[in-house]
DOMI-718286 format. One line per 3 residues: their letters; for each residue x, y, z negated of C-alpha. Coordinates in Angstrom, 3 decimals. Layout:
# DOMI-718286
A	X Y Z ~ ...
//
This chain:
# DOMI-718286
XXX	0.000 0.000 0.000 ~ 1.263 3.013 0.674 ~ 2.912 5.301 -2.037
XXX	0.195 8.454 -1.971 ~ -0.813 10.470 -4.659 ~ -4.620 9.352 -4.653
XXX	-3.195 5.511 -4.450 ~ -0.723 6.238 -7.430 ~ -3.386 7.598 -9.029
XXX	-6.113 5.441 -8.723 ~ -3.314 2.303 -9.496 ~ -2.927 4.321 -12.941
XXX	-5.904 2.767 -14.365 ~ -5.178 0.031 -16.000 ~ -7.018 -2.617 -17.785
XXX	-6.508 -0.478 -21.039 ~ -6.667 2.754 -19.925 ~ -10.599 1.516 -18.334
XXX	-11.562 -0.415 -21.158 ~ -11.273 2.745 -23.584 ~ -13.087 4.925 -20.826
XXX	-16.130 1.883 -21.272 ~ -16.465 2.255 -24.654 ~ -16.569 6.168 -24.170
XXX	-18.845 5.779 -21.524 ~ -20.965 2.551 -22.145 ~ -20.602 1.092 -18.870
XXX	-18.664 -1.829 -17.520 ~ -15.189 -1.554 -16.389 ~ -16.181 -2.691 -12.741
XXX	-18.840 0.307 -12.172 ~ -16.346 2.311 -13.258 ~ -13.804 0.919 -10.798
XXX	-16.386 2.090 -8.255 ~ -17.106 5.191 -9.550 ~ -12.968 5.734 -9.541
XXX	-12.687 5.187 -5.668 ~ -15.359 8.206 -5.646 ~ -13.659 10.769 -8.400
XXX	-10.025 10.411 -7.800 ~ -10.022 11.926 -4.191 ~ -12.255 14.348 -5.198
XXX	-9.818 15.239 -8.045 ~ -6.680 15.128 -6.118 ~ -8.146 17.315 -3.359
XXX	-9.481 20.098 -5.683 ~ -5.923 20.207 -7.399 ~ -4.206 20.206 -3.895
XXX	-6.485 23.329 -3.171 ~ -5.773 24.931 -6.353 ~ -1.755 25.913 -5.767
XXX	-3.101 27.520 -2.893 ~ -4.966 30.069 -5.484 ~ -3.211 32.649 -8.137
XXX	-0.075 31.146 -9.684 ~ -1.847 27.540 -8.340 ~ 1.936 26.441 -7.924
XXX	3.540 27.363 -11.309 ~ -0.650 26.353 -13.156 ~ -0.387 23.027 -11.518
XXX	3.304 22.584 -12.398 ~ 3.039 23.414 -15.801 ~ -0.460 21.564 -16.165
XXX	1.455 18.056 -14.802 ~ 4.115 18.292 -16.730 ~ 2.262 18.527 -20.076
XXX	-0.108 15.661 -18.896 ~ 2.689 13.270 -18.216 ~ 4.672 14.557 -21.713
XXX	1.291 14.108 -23.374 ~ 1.339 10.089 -21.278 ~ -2.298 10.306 -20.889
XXX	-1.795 7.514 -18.159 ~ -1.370 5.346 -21.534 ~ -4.181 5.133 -24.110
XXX	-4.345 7.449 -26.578 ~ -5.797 8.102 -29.906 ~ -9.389 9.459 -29.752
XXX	-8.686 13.255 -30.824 ~ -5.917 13.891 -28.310 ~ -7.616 11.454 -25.395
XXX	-10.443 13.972 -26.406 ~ -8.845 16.960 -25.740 ~ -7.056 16.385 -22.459
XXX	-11.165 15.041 -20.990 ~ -12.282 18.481 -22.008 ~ -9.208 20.061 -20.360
XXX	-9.964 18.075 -17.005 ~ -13.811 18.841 -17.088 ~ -13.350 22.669 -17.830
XXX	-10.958 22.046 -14.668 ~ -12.508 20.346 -12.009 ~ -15.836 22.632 -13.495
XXX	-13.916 25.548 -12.022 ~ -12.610 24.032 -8.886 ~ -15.601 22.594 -7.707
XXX	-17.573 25.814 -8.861 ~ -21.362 25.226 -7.522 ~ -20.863 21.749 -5.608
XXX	-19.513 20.347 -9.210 ~ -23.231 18.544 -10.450 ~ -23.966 17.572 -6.851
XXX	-20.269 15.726 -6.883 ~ -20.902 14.398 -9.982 ~ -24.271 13.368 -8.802
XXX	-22.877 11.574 -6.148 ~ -20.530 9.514 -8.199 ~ -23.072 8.250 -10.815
XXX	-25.051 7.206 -7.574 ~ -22.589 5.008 -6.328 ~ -22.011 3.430 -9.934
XXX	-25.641 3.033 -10.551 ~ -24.991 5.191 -13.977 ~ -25.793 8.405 -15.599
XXX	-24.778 11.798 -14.927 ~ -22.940 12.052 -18.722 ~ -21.058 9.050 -17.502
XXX	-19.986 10.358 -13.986 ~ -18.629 13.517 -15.024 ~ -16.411 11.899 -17.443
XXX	-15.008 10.105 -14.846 ~ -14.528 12.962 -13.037 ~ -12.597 14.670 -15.615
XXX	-10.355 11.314 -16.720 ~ -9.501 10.790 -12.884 ~ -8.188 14.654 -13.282
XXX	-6.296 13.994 -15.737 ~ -4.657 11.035 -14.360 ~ -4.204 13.192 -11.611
XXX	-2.201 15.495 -13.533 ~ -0.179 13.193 -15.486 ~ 0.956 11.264 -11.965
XXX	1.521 14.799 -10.629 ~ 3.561 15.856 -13.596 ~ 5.961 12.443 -13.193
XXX	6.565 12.707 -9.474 ~ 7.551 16.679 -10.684 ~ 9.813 15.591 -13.209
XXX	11.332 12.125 -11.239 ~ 12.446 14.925 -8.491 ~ 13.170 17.601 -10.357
XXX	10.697 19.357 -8.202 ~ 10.242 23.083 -8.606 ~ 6.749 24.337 -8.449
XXX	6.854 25.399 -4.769 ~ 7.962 22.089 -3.821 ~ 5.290 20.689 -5.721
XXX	2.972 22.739 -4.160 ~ 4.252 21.880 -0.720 ~ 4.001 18.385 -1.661
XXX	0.493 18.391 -2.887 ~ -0.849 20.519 -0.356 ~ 0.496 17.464 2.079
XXX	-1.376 15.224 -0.422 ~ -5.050 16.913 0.338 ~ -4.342 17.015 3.945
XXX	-3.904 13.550 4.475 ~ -7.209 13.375 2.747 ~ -9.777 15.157 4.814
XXX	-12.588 13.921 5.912 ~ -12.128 11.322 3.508 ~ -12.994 12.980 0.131
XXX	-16.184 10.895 0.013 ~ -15.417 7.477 1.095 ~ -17.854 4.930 1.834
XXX	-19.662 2.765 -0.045 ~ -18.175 -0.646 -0.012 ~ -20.945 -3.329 -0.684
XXX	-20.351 -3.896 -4.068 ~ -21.401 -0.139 -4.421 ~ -24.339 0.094 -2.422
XXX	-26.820 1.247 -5.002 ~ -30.381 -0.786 -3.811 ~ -32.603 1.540 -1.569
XXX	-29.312 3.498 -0.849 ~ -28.553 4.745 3.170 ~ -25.177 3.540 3.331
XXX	-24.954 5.794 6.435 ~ -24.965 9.075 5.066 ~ -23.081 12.269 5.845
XXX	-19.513 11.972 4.760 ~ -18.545 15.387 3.165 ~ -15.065 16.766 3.361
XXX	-13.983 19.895 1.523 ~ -10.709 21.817 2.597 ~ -8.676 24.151 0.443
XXX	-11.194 26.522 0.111 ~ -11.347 30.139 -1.054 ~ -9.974 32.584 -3.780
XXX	-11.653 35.782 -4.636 ~ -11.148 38.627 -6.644 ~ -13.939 38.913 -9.229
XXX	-14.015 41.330 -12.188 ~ -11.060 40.063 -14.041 ~ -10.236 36.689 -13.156
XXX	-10.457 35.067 -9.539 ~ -13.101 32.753 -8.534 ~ -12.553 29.909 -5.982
XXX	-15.018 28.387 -3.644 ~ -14.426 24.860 -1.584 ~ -15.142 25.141 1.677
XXX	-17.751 22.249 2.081 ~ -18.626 20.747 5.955 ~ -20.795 18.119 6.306
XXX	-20.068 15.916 9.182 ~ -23.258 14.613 11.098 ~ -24.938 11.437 9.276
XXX	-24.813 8.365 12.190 ~ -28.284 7.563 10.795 ~ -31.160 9.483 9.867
XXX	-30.815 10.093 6.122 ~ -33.789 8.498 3.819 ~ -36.260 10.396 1.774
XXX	-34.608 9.454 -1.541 ~ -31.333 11.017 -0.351 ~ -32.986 14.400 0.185
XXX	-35.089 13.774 -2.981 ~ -31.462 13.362 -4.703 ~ -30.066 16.837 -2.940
XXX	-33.381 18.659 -4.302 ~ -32.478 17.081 -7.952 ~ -28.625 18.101 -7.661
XXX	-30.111 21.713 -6.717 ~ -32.076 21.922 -9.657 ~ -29.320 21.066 -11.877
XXX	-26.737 22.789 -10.442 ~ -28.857 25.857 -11.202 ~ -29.956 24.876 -14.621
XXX	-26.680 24.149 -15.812 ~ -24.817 26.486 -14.402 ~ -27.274 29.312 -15.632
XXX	-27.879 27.821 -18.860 ~ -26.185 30.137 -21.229 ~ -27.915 33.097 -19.243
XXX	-31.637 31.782 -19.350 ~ -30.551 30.411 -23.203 ~ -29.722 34.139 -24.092
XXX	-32.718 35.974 -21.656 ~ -29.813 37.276 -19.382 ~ -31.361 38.740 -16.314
XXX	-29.175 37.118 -14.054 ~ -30.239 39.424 -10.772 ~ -28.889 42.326 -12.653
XXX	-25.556 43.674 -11.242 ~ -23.345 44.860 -13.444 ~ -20.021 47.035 -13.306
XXX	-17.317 45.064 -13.204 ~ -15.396 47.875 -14.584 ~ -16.983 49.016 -17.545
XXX	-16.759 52.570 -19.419 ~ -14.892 52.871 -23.159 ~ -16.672 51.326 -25.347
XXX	-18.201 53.895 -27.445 ~ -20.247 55.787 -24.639 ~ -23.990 54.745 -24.325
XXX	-26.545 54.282 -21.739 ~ -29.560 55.502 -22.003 ~ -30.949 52.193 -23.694
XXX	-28.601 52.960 -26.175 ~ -26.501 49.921 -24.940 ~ -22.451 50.545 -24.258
XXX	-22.501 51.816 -20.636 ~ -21.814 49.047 -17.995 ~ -24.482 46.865 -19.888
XXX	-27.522 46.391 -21.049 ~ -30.046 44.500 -22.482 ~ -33.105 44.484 -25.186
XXX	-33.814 43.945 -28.761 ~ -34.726 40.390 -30.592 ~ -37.153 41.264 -33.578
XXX	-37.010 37.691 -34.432 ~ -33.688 37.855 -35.397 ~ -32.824 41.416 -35.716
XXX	-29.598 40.925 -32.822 ~ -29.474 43.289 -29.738 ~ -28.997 40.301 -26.277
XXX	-26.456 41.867 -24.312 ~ -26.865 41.430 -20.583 ~ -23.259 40.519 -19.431
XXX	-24.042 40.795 -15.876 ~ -22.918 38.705 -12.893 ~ -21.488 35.275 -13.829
XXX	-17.814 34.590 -12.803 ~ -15.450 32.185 -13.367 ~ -11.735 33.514 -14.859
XXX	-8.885 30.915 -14.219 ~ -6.431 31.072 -17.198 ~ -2.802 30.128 -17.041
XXX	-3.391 27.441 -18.678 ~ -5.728 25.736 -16.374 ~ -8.668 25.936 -18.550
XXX	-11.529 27.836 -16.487 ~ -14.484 30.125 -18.392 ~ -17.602 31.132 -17.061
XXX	-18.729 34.649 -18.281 ~ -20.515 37.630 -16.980 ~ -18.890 40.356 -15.268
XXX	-19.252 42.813 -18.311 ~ -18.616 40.179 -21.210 ~ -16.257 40.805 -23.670
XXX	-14.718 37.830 -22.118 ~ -13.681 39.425 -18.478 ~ -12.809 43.244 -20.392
XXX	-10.391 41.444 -22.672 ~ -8.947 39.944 -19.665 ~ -9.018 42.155 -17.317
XXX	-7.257 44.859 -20.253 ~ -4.505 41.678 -20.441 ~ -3.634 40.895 -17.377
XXX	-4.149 44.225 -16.113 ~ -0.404 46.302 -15.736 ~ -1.905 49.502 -14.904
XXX	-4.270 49.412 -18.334 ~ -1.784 50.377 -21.046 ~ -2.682 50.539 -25.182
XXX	-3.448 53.713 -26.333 ~ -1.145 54.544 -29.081 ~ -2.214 57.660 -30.276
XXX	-6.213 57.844 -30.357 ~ -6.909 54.691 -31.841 ~ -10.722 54.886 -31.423
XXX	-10.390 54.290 -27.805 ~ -10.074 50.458 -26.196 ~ -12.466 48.778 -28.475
XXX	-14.128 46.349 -27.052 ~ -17.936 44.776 -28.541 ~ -18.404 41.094 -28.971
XXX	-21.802 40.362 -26.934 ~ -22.455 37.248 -28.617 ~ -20.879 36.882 -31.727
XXX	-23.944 37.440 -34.379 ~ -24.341 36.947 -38.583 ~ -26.995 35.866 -40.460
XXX	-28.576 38.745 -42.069 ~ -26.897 40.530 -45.066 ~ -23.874 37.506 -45.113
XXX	-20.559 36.942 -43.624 ~ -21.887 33.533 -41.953 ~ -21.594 33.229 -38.344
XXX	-24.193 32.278 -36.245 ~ -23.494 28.708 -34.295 ~ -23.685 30.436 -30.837
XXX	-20.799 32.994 -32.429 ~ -18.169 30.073 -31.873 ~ -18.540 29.813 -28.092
XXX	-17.295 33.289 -27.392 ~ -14.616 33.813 -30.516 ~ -13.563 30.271 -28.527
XXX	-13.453 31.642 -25.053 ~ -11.401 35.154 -26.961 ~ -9.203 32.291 -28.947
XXX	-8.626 30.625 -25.219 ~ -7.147 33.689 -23.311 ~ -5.508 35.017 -26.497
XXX	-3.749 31.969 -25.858 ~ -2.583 32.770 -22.625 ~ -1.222 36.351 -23.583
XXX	1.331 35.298 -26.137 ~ 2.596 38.464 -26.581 ~ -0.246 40.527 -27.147
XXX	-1.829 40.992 -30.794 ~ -5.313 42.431 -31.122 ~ -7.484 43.904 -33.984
XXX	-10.921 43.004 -35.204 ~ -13.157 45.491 -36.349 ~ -15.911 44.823 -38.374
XXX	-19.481 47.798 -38.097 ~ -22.994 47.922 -40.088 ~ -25.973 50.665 -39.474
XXX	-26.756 53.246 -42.331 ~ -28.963 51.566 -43.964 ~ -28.488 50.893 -47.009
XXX	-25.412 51.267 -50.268 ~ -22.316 52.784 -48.120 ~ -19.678 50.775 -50.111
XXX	-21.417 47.539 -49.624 ~ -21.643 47.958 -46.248 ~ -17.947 48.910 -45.945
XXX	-17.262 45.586 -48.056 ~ -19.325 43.530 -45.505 ~ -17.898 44.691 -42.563
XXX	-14.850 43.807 -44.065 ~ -15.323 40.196 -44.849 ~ -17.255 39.919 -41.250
XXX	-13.931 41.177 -39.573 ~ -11.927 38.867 -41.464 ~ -14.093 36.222 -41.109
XXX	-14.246 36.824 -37.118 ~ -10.391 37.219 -37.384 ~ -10.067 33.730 -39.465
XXX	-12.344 31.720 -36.843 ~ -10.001 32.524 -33.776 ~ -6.943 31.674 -36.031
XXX	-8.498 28.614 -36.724 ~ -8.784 27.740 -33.127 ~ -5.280 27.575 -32.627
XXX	-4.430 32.078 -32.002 ~ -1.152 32.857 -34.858 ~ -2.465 34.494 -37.515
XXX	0.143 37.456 -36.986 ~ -1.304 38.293 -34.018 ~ -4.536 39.040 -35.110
XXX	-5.424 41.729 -38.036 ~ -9.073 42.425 -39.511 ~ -10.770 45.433 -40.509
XXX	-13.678 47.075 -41.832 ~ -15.493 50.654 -41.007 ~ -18.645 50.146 -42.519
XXX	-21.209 52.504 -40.686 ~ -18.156 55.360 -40.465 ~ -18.108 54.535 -36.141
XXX	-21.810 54.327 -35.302 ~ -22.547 53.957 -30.998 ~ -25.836 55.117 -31.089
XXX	-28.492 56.852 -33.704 ~ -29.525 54.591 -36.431 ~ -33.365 55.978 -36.370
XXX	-34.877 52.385 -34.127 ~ -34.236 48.757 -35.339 ~ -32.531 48.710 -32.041
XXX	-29.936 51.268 -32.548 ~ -29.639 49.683 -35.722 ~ -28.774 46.314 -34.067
XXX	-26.450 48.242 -31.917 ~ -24.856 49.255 -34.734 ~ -24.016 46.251 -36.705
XXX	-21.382 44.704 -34.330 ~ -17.976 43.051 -34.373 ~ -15.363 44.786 -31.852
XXX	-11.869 43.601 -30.981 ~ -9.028 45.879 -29.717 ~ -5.697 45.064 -28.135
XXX	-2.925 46.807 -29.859 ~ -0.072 44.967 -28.423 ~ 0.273 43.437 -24.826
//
């Protein structure tokens, strides 16, 4: 057999490696087999298009040579194993962007399993992707041009063949076994708000047989999921998600008329006494790391970003009041210092590209409204700073790098006379006073 990087791959598998996805998975090792021959080109051609992205060279280097120091083609103990499937899933999540469910969909088809199931596969055939990529780096002291030269060959020899065909053993019953072979090429990179979103150029090549009912029954379902998941967060939160929103927003202490920071907006829960930001447009920002995040185009996601990795935006040493920067999702329960569960996802995604920006050190800053005894609200803005400033320590940001404080109702963004103002008002901010 010859030596490629999607045979190498696949070969990686062994009996071990398959019998600890099965338990993860609940399926047999031979439908995973079969749903292996599907993921693994998919994975190897979505990696071969990413060096042709943003630092894709040195992101794919540095991503292979971790996998194969980490030797995730060798079983593993749960936590790590773990860690490196959420690393591939975030991964081929971003590289696959919209067509991601509807590849996933396809997989669990020709395994005759679940969704939940198919997707892992997809992320553990990225993985061993990465950890083959990261020996053949390190065997030929490849730099990560060459790499890139050599994995760009890699998805080349693969087109047209990115979905293979069925072999018998993989027919699921009722299933065309004639349908459209789809081939995606390297794709497309775009500049969006702060990070760079990529797009696979997808060509379907004609089916030799008229496809079945079920099949375009099965495209309708991928549809539908595609959308639900990938606008989850937004319907979760009541995001308007035709609402275009800068992608450059204004300092974050001047208002729109709403009373939200300008470049956003959004409306008031009485329920639970929060103000829903609208963070406008979804995008997806590729981190050095690999990792991908999808945000909106005025979260405090993409402005911390795009203030990072932005040369030409430079930390204001002398007015310190300017550069802050409002958390749009990070909430407390009323009168404590207890974050909300849906807090954790964003001080996560802030922990993430903190990460990437070793050098840079921010500051938290903790706000209430009026209401109420001054010098207990100055105390609980404190402890909510610190608290805020503990959580993204705890997810793995130095503790040096991050500092805490508390202004009480001293810095107020709009009047305190409306429960919405009011929810305005009580907010956590972050600032970057180091890059």
């Amino acid at each position: 057999m010859e030596q490629t990087l999607m045979s190498v791959t696949q070969f990686s598998f062994s009996n071990d490696l398959l019998e600890q996805l099965a338990q993860e998975t609940q399926e047999s090792v031979g439908t995973l087999r079969t749903a292996l021959t599907r993921a693994v080109p998919v994975a190897v051609q979505a990696l071969a298009g990413r060096v042709s992205g943003p630092d894709g060279p040195a992101t794919i280097w540095k991503l292979g040579r971790e996998a194969y120091g980490a030797s995730v083609l060798e079983p593993m103990a749960a936590e790590t194993h773990q860690g490196w499937i959420a690393r591939g899933e975030s991964l081929m999540r971003g590289l696959l962007g919209e067509t991601y469910h509807f590849t996933a969909l396809r997989i669990a088809t020709a395994a005759n399993f679940g969704l939940p199931a198919a997707e892992r596969v997809l992320s553990a055939a990225a993985v061993a992707a990465l950890g083959v990529i990261g020996e053949h780096s390190q065997e030929h002291n490849l730099t990560p041009e060459a790499l890139a030269t050599w994995l760009v060959q890699e998805g080349t020899s693969l087109s047209g063949t990115l979905q293979p065909e069925p072999s018998a053993s993989s027919v699921v019953p009722g299933q065309d076994t004639a349908t459209a072979s789809t081939s995606v090429t390297a794709g497309t990179w775009v500049p969006t708000g702060g990070g760079q979103a990529y797009t696979p150029s997808v060509s379907a090549e004609p089916a030799r047989t008229p496809v079945r009912w079920q099949w375009g029954a099965l495209l309708l379902a991928a549809v539908v999921l595609g959308y639900v998941f990938g606008n989850w967060q937004d319907l979760r939160l009541g995001n308007n998600s035709n609402s275009l929103a800068a992608t450059t927003p204004a300092a974050s202490g001047t208002t729109t008329g709403t009373g939200a920071p300008s470049g956003q907006s959004g409306r008031y829960d009485a329920s639970s006494g929060n103000y829903i930001y609208d963070t406008g447009q979804p995008l997806i920002l590729h981190l050095a790391d690999g990792t991908t995040q999808k945000v909106g185009a005025t979260s405090t996601e993409n402005r911390l970003y795009t203030f990072l990795a932005d040369p030409t935006q430079q930390v204001d040493s002398v007015n310190r009041t300017k550069g802050w920067i409002n958390f749009d999702r990070v909430y407390f329960e009323p009168g404590s210092t207890t974050l909300t569960d849906e807090s954790f996802l964003q001080l996560r995604n802030v922990a993430s590209i903190l990460k990437t920006f070793p050098a840079s050190v921010v500051k938290i800053g903790g706000y209430t409204d009026s209401t109420g005894n001054p010098l207990k609200n100055f105390q609980l803005s404190e402890e909510r700073a610190k608290t805020a400033m503990l959580a993204i320590a705890g997810m793995g940001v130095d503790i040096n790098r991050v500092q805490a404080k508390g202004y009480g109702g001293k810095y107020f963004i709009t009047p305190n006379t409306t429960p919405e103002g009011r929810a305005l008002n009580r907010r956590i901010s972050i600032r970057v006073i180091k890059k």
